[in-house]
N, C-alpha and C positions, 0 to 999 in steps of 0.2 A: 536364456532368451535375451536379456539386456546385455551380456557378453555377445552375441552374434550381433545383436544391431548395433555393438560400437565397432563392432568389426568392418560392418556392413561400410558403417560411416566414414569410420578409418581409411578405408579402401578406397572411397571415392575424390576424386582428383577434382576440385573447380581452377581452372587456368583461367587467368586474365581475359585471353583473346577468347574464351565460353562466351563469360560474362559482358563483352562487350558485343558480342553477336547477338545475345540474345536482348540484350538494352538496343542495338540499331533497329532488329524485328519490330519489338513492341509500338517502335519511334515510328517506322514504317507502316505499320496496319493504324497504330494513332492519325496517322496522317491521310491514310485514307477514306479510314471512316468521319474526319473531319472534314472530309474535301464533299463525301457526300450525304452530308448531315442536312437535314430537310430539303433533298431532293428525289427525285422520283427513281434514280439509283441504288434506294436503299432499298425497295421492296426487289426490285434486279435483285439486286445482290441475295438477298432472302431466297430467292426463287432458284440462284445458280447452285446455294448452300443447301436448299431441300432437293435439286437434281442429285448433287453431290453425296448425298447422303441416300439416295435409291440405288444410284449407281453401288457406293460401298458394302450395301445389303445386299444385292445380287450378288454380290461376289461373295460375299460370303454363305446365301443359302444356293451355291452353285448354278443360279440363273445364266444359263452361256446366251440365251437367243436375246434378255434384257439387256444385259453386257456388250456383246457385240453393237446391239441399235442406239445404246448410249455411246460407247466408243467411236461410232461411226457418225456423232451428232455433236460428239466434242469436238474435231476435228474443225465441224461447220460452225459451231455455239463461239470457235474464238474469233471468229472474222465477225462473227453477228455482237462478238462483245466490245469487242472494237469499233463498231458503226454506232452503238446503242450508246455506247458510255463514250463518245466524242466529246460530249462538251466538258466531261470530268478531267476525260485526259488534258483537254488543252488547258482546261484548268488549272491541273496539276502541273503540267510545263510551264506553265506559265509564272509558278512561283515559283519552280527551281531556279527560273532564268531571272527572278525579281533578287533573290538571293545572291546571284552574283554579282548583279550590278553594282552602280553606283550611285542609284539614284539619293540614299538618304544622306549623302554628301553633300546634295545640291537642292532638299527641301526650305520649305515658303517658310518664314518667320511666322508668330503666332501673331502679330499684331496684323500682317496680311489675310491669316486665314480667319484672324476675329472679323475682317472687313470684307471678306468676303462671302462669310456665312451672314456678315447681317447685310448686304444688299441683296443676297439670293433668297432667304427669308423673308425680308420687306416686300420686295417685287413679289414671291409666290402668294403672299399675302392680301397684296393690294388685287391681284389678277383672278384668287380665290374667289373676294368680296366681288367683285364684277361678271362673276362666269365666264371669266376669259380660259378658253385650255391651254397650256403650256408645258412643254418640257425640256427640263435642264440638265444638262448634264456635265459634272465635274470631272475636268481628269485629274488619275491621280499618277500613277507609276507607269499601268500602262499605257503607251501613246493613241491617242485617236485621231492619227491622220486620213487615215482611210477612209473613216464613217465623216470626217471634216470635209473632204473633198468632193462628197456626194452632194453637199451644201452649196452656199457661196461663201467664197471665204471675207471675214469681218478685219480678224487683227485692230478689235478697238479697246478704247477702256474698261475696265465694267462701271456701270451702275444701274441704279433700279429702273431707271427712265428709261435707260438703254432697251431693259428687257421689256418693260410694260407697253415702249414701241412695237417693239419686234413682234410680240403675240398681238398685237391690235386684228381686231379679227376684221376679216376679208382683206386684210395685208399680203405681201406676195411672198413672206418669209413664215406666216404666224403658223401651218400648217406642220412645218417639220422640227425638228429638235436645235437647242442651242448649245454649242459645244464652249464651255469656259476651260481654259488652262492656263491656272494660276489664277491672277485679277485681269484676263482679259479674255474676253472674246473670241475666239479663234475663228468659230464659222457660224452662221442658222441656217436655218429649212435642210437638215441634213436629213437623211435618209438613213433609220437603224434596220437594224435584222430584227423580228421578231422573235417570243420568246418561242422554244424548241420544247419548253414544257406546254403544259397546257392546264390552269384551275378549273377542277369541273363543277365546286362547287358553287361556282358565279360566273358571271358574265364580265368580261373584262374589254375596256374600248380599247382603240390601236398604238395611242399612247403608254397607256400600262404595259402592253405586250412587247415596245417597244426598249420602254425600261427594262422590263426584265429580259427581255435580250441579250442587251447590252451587259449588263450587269451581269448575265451568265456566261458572256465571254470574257468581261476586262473585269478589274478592278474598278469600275468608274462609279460613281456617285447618282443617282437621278434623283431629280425631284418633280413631281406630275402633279398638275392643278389641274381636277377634272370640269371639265366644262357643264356636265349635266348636274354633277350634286354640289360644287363649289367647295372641293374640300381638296387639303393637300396630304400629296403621302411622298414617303420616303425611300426610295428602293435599293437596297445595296446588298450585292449578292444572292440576286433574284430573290430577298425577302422585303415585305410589301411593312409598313410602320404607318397605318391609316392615320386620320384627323389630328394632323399637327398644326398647332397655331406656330406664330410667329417667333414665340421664345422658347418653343424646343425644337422647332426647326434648326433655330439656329445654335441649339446649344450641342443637337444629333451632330451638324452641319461641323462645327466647331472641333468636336471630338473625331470625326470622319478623317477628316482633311488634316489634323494633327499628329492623333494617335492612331488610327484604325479602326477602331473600333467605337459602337455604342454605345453610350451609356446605359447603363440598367436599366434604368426608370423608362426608356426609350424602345428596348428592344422587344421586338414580337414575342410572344406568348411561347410559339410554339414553333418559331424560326421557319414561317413559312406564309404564302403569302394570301391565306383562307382568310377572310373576313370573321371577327368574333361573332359568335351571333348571339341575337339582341335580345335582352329581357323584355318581359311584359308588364306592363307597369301596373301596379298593385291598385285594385278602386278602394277609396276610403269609404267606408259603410258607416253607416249611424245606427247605433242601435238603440236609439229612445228612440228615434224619431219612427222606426220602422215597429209597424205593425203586426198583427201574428200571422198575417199571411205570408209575411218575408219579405214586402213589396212596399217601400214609400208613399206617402200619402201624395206626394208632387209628382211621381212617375207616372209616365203616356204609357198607356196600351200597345200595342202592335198596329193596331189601325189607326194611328197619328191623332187623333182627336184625346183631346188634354182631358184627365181623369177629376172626378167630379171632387170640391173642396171638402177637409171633413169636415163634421158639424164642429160649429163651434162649442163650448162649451157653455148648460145653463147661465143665464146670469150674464155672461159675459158683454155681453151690447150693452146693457146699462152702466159700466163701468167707465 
């Protein structure tokens, strides 16, 4: 038996250009399922792979009339997978074509993008404490001329004043998004696409929608101060990084614009843009002070009239 499996082994040939085919595969479906890691493409895809897998069972328990209605549904299913998974695709082209460029030839200095993550930090901070809504948007690689031009265009410096003008509310810019590239200004009151997903397990205003958008077609940066709770979040690659103060704004903001990516301590839970949900906070009980009914001697009734004092203790008054 151990003589036929060294035979077996013996026998078998591994060539170079195997092994590098099966290394470009692996690279290839890694990059796919990375492209659509916490988006609504994965449960797609689940669904294409349990079609997939009815279809290979009819064929196997000789089902011809299952087989045929699948075959004649594959045909239709790739034009519908190509409508469905558009945003993935351009997605994905979109970094082939990042890849070629040239852009990391002609990236910001760090002392630039420290200055810019702490004026866009300051500003979403200050506009947080006031309920002012705003939304910023950094570009990174890819260009946002198109969504700049729906705007007015600025071409100014940055600073915080700049932006804490521009959202002033009932201003004639504070309504639409502000586009930064590099430390300046490019455009405001721009007009984005909204997002093409949809959370259902909240309610999201036009600005978040608009972030994630954006962010699910470019590589760009947003930052959203919501106007009704006063809190700032983070959105990059249609994932939502709720209640950032000022110095992890800036330090997300920091790492964004420099390296790509998040810091740990910064990144969503579950890379996706669900609100945590909230614990309930624990009541502190007294157990001397509660009696053997279970109920405090200083607790109201249900009918709002305050519960009678207990007796005091013999003796007690003359003390």
């Amino acid at each position: 038996m151990l003589d036929q499996l060294r035979g077996l082994l013996s026998s078998i040939e591994i060539q170079p250009i195997a092994i590098i085919d099966v290394a470009l595969t692996a690279l290839l479906i890694y990059g796919v399922f990375s492209l659509i890691r916490g988006t609504r493409a994965v449960r797609l895809v689940i669904g294409v792979i349990v079609l997939y897998g009815v279809y290979v069972a009819a064929q196997f328990f000789g089902l011809q009339l299952l087989s045929q209605v699948l075959q004649a549904g594959a045909v239709v299913g790739v034009v519908a997978v190509v409508v469905v998974f558009q945003p993935e695709l351009r997605r994905a082209l979109e970094r082939i074509g990042r890849v070629g460029s040239l852009g990391w030839l002609f990236s910001p200095t760090l002392g630039s993008v420290e200055r810019v993550a702490r004026d866009v930090a300051r500003a979403a901070t200050e506009l947080a404490a006031q309920r002012h809504g705003a939304l910023i948007i950094l570009e990174r690689e890819t260009g946002l001329e198109d969504a700049a031009e729906s705007g007015v265009m600025l071409h100014a410096d940055l600073s915080p004043e700049l932006l804490l003008s521009l959202f002033t509310p009932r201003g004639a810019l504070h309504d639409g998004a502000v586009i930064l590239r590099g430390d300046r200004v490019l455009a405001a009151g721009a007009v984005l696409p909204l997002a093409e997903t949809t959370v259902q397990s909240e309610r999201m205003g036009t600005r978040h929608r608009a972030a994630l958008g954006i962010t699910e077609q470019t590589d760009a940066v947003a930052v959203v101060v919501s106007e009704e709770t006063g809190t700032v979040a983070l959105v990059e690659r249609a994932r939502i990084v709720r209640n950032l103060d000022e110095e992890r704004l800036r330090t997300a903001l920091t790492a964004l614009l420099s390296s790509g990516d998040l810091p740990r301590v910064i990144r969503p839970i579950a890379g996706s843009g669900r609100r945590p949900r909230p614990t309930r906070p624990r009541l502190n009980r007294r157990r001397a002070d509660t009696p053997e009914g279970g109920r405090s001697a200083a607790a109201t009734p249900a009918s709002g009239t305050p519960a009678p004092a207990a007796p005091a203790a013999p003796g007690a008054e003359h003390r």
